[in-house]
C-alpha positions as CSV (number, residue, x, y, z in Angstrom):
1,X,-10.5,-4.2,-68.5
2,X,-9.0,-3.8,-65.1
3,X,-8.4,-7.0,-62.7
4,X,-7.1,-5.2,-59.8
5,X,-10.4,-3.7,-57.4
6,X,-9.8,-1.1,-54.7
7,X,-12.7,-2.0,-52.3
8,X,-13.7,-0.1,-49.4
9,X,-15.7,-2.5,-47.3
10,X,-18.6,-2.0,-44.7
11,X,-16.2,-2.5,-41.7
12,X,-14.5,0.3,-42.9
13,X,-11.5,-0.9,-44.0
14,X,-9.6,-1.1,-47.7
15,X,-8.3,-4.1,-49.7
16,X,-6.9,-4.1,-53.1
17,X,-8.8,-7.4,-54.5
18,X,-7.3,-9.6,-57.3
19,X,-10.6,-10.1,-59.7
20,X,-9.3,-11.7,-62.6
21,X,-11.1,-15.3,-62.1
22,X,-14.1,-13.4,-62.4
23,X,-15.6,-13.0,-66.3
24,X,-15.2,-9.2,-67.2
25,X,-18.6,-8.7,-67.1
26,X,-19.1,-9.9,-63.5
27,X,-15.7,-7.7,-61.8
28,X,-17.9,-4.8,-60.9
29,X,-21.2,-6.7,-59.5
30,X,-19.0,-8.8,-57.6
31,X,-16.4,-5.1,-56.0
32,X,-19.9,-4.3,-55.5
33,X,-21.3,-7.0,-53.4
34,X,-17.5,-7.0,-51.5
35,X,-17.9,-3.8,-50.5
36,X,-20.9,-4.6,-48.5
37,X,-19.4,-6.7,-46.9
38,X,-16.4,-7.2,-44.0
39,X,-12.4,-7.5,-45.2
40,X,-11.2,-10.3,-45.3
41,X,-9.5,-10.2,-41.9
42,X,-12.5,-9.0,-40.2
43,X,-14.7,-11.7,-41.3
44,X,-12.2,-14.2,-40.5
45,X,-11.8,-12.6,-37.2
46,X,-15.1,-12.8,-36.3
47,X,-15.7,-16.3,-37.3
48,X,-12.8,-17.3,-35.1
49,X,-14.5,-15.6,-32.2
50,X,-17.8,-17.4,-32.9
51,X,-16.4,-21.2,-33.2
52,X,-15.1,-20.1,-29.8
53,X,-18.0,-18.8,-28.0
54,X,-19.8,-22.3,-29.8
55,X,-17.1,-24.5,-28.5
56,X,-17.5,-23.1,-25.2
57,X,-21.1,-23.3,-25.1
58,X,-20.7,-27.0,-26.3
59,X,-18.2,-27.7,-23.6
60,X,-20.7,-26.2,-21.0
61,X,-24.2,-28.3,-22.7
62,X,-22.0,-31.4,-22.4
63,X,-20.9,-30.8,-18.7
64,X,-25.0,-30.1,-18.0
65,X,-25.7,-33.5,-19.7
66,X,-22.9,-35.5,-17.8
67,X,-24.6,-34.2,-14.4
68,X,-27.7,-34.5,-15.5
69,X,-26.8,-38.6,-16.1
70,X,-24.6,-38.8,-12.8
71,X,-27.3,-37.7,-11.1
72,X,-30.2,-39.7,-12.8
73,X,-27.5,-42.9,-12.8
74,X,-27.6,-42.7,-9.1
75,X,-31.4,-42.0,-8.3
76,X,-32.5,-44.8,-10.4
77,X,-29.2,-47.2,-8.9
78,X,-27.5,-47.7,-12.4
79,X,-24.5,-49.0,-12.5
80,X,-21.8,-47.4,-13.6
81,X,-20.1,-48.4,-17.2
82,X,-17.6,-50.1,-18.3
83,X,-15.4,-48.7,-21.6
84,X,-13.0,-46.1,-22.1
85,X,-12.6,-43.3,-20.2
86,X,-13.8,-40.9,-22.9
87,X,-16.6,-43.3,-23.6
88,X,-17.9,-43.9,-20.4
89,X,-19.5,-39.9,-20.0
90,X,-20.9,-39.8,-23.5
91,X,-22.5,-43.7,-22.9
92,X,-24.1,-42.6,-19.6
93,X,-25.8,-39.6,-21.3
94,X,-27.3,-41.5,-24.3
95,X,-28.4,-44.3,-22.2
96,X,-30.1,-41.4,-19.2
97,X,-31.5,-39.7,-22.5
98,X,-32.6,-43.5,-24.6
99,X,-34.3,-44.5,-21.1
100,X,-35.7,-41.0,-20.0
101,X,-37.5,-41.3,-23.7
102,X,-38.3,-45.0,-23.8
103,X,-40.0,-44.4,-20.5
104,X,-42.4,-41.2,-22.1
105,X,-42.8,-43.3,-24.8
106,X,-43.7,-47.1,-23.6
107,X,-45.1,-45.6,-20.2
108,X,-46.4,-42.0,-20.2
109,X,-47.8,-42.5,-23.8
110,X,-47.8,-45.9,-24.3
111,X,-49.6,-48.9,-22.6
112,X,-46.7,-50.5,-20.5
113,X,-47.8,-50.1,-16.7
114,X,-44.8,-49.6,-14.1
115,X,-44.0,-52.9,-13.2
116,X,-43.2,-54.3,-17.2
117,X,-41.0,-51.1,-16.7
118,X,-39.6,-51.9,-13.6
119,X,-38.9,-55.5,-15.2
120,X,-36.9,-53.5,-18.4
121,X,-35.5,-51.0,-15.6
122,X,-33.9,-54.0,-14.7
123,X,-32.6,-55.4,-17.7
124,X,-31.4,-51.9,-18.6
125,X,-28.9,-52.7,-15.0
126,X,-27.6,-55.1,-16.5
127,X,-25.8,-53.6,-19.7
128,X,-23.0,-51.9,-18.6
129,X,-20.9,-51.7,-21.9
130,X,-20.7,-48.7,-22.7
131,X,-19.9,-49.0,-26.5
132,X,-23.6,-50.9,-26.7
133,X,-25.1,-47.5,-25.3
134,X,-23.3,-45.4,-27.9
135,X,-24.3,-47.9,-30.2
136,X,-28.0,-47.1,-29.8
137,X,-27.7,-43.3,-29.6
138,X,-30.0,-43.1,-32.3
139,X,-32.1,-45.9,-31.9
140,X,-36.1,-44.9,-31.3
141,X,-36.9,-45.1,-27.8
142,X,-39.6,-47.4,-28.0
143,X,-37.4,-50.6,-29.3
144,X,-35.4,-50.4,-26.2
145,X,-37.1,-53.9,-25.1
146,X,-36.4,-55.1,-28.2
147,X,-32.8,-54.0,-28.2
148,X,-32.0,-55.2,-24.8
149,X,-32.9,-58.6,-25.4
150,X,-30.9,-58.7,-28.0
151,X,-28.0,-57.5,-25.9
152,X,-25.3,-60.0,-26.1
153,X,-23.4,-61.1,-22.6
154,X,-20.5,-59.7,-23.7
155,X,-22.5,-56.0,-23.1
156,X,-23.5,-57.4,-19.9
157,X,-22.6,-57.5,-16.2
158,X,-20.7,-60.4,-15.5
159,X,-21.1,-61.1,-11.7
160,X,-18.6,-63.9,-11.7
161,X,-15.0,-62.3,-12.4
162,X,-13.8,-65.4,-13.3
């Protein structure tokens, strides 16, 4: 029973495929189902150029969603956070994106009026670590009150530098 396949594959080129880890009766199913398919360095060329294209895309979606937080921090006077300099863009998203939700949630849908949210607006000023906002990233929108009370003051603004 032969081991060595000639394929001719659907992008049009030929490989000479090493089958033998493949039971006998499975070698020509399997030649078969190769041959629909791209060589080896096709595929793999292809793939290479699609984690590209993704990681530029990525790259692009997180540049939108820094803006999009620079620009919300500053309408709604947040201040800005305090961590690592790696940390401090992806912190300032999830806490635009956690408040932006808890807001739809306790306000639009729920039964807080403006000025409770103006009150936990404010609290919200006052946790500037930015490690706590990563922290929360996938915490449900509506226990933000609930998870900035329990913010210690080491996640907090300390007015006093000394």
């Amino acid at each position: 029973m032969k081991t060595i396949w000639d394929i001719d594959h659907a992008c049009g080129h030929s490989s000479r495929t090493d089958l033998s880890s493949r039971a006998a009766d499975q070698r020509a199913g399997y030649a078969r189902w190769l041959a629909k398919r791209e060589c080896p360095d096709c595929w793999r060329k292809e793939h290479q150029r699609d984690a590209q294209d993704t990681a530029s895309w990525l790259v692009a979606k997180r540049a939108a969603e820094v803006a999009a937080a620079d620009e919300w921090q500053e309408r709604f006077r947040m201040p800005p956070l305090d961590g690592p300099e790696r940390a401090v863009p992806w912190a300032s998203t999830v806490r635009h994106q956690l408040m932006t939700a808890a807001y739809s949630a306790l306000v639009s849908e729920g039964d807080l009026d403006e000025a409770d949210w103006q009150e936990l607006e404010d609290q919200a000023r006052t946790v500037t670590r930015a490690g706590w906002w990563i922290d929360q990233r996938e915490a449900d929108a509506a226990d933000l009150p609930e998870l900035l009370a329990a913010a210690s003051d080491n996640d907090r603004t300390n007015e006093n530098p000394y």
